[in-house]
C-alpha positions as CSV (number, residue, x, y, z in Angstrom):
1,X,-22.1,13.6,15.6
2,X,-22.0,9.9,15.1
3,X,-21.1,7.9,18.4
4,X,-17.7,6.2,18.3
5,X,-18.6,2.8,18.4
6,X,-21.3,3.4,15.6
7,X,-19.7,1.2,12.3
8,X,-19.2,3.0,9.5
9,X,-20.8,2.0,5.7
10,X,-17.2,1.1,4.5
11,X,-16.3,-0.8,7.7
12,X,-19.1,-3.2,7.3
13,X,-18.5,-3.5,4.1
14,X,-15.0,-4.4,4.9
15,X,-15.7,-6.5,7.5
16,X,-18.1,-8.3,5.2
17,X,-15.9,-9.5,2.3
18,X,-13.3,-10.1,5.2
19,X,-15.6,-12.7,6.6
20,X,-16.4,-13.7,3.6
21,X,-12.7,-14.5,2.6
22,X,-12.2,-16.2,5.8
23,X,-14.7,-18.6,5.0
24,X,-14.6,-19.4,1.6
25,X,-10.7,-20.2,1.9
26,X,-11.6,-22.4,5.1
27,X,-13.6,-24.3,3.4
28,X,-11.0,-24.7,0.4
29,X,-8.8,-25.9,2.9
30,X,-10.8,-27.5,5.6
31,X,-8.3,-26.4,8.1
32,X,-10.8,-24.7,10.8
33,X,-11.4,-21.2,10.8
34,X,-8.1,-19.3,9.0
35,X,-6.8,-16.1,10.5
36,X,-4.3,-13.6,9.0
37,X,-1.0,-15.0,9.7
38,X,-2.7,-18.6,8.1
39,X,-3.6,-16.5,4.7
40,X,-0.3,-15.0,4.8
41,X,1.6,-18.3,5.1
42,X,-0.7,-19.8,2.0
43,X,0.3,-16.5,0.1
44,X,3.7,-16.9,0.8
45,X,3.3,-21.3,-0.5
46,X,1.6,-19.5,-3.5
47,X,3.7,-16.9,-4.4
48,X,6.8,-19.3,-4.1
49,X,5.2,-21.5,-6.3
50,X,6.8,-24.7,-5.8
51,X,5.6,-28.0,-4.8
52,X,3.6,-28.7,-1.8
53,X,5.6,-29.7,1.0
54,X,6.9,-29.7,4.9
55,X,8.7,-26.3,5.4
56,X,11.4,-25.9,8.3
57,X,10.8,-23.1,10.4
58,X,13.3,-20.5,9.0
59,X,11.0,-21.2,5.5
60,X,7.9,-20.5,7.5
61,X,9.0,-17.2,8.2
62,X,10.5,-16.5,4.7
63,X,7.1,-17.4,3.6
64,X,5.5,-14.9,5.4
65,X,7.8,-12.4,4.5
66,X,7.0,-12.9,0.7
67,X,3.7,-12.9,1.2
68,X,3.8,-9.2,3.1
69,X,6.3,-7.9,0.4
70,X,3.6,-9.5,-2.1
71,X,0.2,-7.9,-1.1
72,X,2.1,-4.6,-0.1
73,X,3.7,-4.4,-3.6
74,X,0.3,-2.6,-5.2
75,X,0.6,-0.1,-2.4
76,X,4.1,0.7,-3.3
77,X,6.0,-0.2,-0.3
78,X,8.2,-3.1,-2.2
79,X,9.0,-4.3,-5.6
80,X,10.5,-7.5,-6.8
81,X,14.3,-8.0,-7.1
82,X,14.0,-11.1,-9.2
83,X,14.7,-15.0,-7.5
84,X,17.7,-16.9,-6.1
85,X,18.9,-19.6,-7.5
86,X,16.5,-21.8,-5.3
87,X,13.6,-20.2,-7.0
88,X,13.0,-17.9,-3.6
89,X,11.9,-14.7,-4.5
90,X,13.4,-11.7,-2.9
91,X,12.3,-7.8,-2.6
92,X,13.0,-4.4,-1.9
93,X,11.3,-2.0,0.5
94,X,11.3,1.1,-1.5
95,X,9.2,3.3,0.9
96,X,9.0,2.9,4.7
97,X,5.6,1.8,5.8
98,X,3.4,4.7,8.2
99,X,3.5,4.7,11.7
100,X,0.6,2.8,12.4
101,X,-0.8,1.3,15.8
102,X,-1.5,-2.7,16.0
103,X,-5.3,-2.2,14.8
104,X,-4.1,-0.2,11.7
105,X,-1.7,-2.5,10.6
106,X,-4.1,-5.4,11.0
107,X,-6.2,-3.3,8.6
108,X,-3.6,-2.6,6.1
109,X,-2.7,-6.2,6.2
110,X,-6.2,-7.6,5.4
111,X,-6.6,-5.0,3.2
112,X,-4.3,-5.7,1.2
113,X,-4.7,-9.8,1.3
114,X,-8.3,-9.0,-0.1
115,X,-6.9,-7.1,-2.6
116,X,-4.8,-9.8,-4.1
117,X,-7.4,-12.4,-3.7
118,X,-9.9,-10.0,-5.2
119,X,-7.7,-9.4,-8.7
């Protein structure tokens, strides 16, 4: 039996193209070391796809709610309604998301943000 704290193949893996993410985006936009929420937030500027600009706060965290529904779409748990008439895109939840503790849903959120970057 393994010890617990022994990483697995697949975690290191993982944690490798994670890091590697991390810094090749950092360096694309020399803004210090980016974390999750800072990958979400330039999915979410992407996915929006309009000019480059100051958001208000209430954007901010529309932002980061389209880039969740976004890289959670591939694993079913949202699809796309279509756009408002301010070019916003809005979404669906079609299937609840697992109970999962804080560590799991870190790992389901980064692995899902490689996944889109990845395609």
């Amino acid at each position: 039996m393994r010890p617990r704290y022994a990483p697995t193949t697949l975690d290191l893996s993982f944690e490798k193209r994670w890091r590697d993410l991390v810094t090749k985006l950092s360096a694309r936009f020399d803004a210090g070391t980016l974390d999750l929420n800072a990958m979400l937030f330039l999915i979410g500027v992407q996915e929006l796809g309009q000019d480059a600009r100051e958001f208000k706060k209430d954007e901010k965290v529309a932002l980061m709610h389209i880039a969740i529904c976004v890289v959670l779409l591939p694993f079913g748990y949202y699809k796309e309604l279509g756009r408002d008439a301010d070019g916003w895109p809005h979404f669906e939840r079609i299937k609840d998301l697992p109970p999962l503790g804080p560590e799991e849903q870190e790992r389901l959120m980064k692995e899902a943000v490689l996944a889109y970057f990845e395609e």
